[in-house]
N, C-alpha and C positions, 0 to 999 in steps of 0.2 A: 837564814833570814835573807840575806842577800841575792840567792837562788830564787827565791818568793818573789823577789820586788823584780828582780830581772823579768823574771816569767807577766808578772802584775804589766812592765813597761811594755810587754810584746802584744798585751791586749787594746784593741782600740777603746773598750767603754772605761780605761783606765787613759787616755789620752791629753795629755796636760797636766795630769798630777803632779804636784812638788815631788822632791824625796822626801818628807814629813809626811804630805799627803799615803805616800804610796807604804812605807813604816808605817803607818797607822793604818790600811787595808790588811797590810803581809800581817801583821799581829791577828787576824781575826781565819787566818785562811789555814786549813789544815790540808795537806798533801794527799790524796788516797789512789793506791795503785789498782786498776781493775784488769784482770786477765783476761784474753781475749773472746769472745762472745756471752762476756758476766754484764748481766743488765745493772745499770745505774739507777734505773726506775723504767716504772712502768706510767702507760698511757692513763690517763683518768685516776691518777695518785694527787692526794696532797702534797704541794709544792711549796716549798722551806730554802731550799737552795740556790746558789747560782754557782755555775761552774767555769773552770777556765781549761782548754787544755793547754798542758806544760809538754809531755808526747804524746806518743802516737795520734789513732783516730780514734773517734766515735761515731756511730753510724747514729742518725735520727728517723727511728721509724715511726711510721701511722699502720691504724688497722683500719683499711676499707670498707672494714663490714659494719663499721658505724654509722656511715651514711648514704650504704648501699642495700641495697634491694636485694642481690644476689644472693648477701651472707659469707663474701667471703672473709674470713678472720688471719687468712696468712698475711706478716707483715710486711709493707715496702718501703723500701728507703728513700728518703724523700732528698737528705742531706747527709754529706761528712762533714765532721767536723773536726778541724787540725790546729797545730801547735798557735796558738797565742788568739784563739777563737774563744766566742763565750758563749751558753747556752743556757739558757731557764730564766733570763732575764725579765719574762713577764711575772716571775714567782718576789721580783724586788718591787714589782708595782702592786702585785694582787698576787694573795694567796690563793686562786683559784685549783682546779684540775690541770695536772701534765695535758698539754695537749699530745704528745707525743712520747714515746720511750726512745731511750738514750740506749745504748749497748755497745761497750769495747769491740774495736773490728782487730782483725788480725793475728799482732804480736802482745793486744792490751793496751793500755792508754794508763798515763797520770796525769791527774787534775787537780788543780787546787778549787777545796771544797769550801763556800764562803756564805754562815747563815746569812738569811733574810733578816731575823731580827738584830744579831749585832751590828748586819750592815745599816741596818735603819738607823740603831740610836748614835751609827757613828756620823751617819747625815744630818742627823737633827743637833748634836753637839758641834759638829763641824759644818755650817750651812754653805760656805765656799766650796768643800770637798763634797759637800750632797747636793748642789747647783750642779758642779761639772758632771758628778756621775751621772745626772739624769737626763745630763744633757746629752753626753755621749749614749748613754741605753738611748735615747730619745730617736738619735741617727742612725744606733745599727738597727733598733727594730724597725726603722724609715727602710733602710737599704735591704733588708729582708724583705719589709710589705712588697717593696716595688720589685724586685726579683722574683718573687712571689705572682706577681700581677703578670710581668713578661710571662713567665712558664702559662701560666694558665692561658693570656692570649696566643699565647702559641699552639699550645694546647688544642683551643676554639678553631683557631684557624686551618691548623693541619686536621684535623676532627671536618672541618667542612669543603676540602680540597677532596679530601675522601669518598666522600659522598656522592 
């Protein structure tokens, strides 16, 4: 359990949590180890999870040929994702589709695996512990949008030096 809450402290959308608060996340979180190049999920999956990783990476890919023309369906990595990161964080606001697949890079990755609904009804018992979380999800999906925004204007802009 200890090793849980350690891992739980190294994540930012766990950021403030008491040691009560963080005991009562580590209770819901199961550990699962993925060997390396074993997908975690796939892109356009129902989403249930969120994940942390504890080691290694996880690679976040997209298939282009979803919003391409060309058709191409091989995938690119768009992000890693490393020790005390969190991923599927839009699956605790809305259970929509994966926008993306997850896949162990390397030597394999461990993550603590943390449902969507136990973490809900632990938000709604605990309104303090389900304020912070959302707040914290609130900024790292902020710091993604906006990194997200740079790559693409970078993107536009080396795209029109080009030219």
């Amino acid at each position: 359990m200890s090793e849980i809450i350690t891992s739980l402290k190294q994540s930012d959308i766990f950021y403030q949590f008491t040691q009560t608060q963080l005991e009562l996340v580590a209770n819901l979180c199961q550990e699962k180890s993925f060997a390396a190049g074993e997908v975690l999920f796939e892109e356009n999956t129902s989403s249930k999870e969120l994940y942390i990783v504890v080691q290694g990476e996880v690679d976040i890919l997209v298939n282009p040929g979803i919003v391409s023309a060309k058709g191409n369906t091989e995938k690119v990595a768009i992000t890693t994702m490393r020790r005390g990161q969190s991923f599927g964080e839009i699956a605790v606001v809305d259970e929509g589709l994966r926008s993306a697949t997850a896949q162990a890079r390397n030597k394999g990755a461990s993550l603590l695996v943390i449902p969507r609904d136990k973490l809900i009804m632990l938000c709604e018992t605990y309104p303090q512990l389900g304020y912070r979380l959302m707040y914290n999800l609130a900024a790292d999906l902020a710091m993604k949008i906006r990194n997200t925004d740079l790559r693409v204007r970078e993107k536009i802009l080396y795209g029109q030096q080009k030219g």
